[in-house]
C-alpha positions, 0 to 999 in steps of 0.5 A: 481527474478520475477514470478507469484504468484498463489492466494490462502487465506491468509493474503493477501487476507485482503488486496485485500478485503480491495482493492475492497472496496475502488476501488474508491480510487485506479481506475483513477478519471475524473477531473470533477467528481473530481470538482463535489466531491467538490462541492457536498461535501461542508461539507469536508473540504480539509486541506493542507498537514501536515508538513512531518519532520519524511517523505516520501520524495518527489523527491525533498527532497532527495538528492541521493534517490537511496541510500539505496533504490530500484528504482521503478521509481515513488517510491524508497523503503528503502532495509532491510535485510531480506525483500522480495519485491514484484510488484502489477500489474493492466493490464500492469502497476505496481501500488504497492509494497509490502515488506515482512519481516518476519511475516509482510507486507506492500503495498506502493501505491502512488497517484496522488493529488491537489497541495494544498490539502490533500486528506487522510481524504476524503479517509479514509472515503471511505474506512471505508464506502466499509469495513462497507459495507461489513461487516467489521469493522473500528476503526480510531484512531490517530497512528505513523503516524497520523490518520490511520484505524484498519480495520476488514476485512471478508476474506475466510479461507483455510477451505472455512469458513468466517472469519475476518483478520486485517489490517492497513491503513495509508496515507500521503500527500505530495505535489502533492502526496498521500501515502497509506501503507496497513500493513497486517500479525503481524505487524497489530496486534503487535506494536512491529512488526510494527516499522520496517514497519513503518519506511520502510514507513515513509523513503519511496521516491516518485516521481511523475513527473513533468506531468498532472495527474487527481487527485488520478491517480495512480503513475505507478512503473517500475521494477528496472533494474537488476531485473530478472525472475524466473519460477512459480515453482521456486518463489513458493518453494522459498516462501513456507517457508513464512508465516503469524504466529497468524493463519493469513493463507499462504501468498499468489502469485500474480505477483512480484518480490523478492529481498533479502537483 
C-alpha cells in the first residue's frame, strides 16, 4: 500500500533531526570538491573497505537477490513477518527505505562511493560534528557491525517541550558502495530489540549500477511493481495502532509504502 504520511512528533523525527544534520552526508557531492576534501583532509586516512563475510551484499554476490527480498532497484530489503516497509522521498526520487517492526525501525539508504576507498569513518564524523552542533550528543563505539554512533538527538515532544531521542547509525562499505542504517524506536536502546534490525541490515542487498556516480550520490530506489496506493485516510488508520513504546511518541507519516508480511 502506499500513501502520504502526515508529519507529526515522534520517534522519527530523531531520524529526520539526525538527517538535517548530516545533510553533507545525504546531498550529491561534486567530484571536485570530493578531491578537494582529500587534499585539504590529509590527516584522514581512507582505508579500503573492510571484508564483508556476515554482508550487505553486492549485486554481484547474491545469486537470486529477489528471493526473500523486495525489489527496490538499487536495494533489495530482506521480508520479515510483521514488518511494514516504507520509501523516503526527495523530490521525485526514492532515496531511502525504512522497515518497521514492531516498537523498532530501521532506515536503509545507500550511497555511491570510491572503488577503493571506504568513506564510513570520514562520515561518522560528520554526523557526530551536525548532532553536536545541535546540541545533541555522540557516543561511538565498536558495535555488531562495526563502529557505529549512539546519537542523543534534541527533538520536540507531542507536548511542544524539547527533549532528546536515541538513535543509532551504522554504515558499511562495499565496493563502490556505502550503506547507512539509521535504527530509531527500541531497537536503539534495547540490544535485544535490535537483533532482528540488525540482521534485515546486514542481509540487505545493493545494487548500485554499473554507471558514473559522484562519490556519495544517492543510490535512487524504485517501487516494487506489484505495489499499490492507497488514500491518506486509509494508511493513517491502518498504522494508528503503531507506535514507539518507552515514550518514544507516535510514529510519524511521510511518504511510503506498507508491506505486510
Amino acid at each position: 500500500m502506499f500513501g502520504r504520511r502526515k508529519k507529526n512528533s515522534s520517534a522519527e523525527d530523531a531520524v529526520d533531526a539526525a538527517g538535517e544534520a548530516e545533510q553533507v552526508v545525504d546531498g550529491p557531492v561534486d567530484s571536485a570538491d570530493s578531491a578537494d576534501d582529500a587534499a585539504a583532509g590529509s590527516q584522514r586516512v581512507r582505508l579500503e573497505p573492510e571484508p564483508r563475510p556476515d554482508g550487505p551484499w553486492d549485486g554481484s554476490e547474491v545469486r537470486e537477490p529477489g528471493e526473500g527480498r523486495v525489489d527496490l532497484g538499487g536495494l533489495f530489503v530482506p521480508g520479515v513477518e510483521g514488518m511494514e516497509l516504507r520509501v523516503e522521498v526527495a523530490g521525485d526520487a526514492i532515496v531511502a527505505a525504512t522497515v518497521v517492526l514492531r516498537d523498532s525501525a530501521i532506515q536503509l539508504q545507500a550511497f555511491a562511493a570510491p572503488k577503493k576507498e571506504g568513506i564510513w569513518g570520514e562520515v561518522r564524523e560528520e554526523i557526530a560534528s551536525g548532532i553536536t552542533q545541535q546540541g545533541g550528543v555522540i557516543d561511538e563505539i565498536e558495535g555488531p557491525l562495526g563502529w557505529e554512533l549512539r546519537a542523543q538527538v534534541p527533538v520536540q515532544l507531542p507536548d511542544g517541550t524539547g527533549g532528546f531521542q536515541v538513535v543509532r547509525f551504522i554504515g558499511v562499505d562495499g565496493p563502490r558502495w556505502f550503506l547507512r542504517g539509521v535504527i530509531s524506536g527500541q531497537g536503539a536502546v534495547q540490544p535485544q530489540a535490535a537483533g532482528l534490525l540488525e540482521q534485515i541490515f546486514r542481509d540487505t542487498v545493493v545494487v548500485r549500477g554499473d554507471g558514473p556516480m559522484a562519490p556519495r550520490d544517492p543510490i535512487v530506489l524504485k517501487l516494487p511493481d506489484d505495489a499499490q496506493m492507497v488514500a491518506e485516510g486509509a494508511a493513517q488508520d491502518s498504522q494508528e495502532a503503531s507506535r514507539f513504546s518507552g515514550g518514544m511518541g507516535q510514529l510519524a507519516r511521510g511518504p511510503e509504502i506498507t508491506e505486510v508480511r
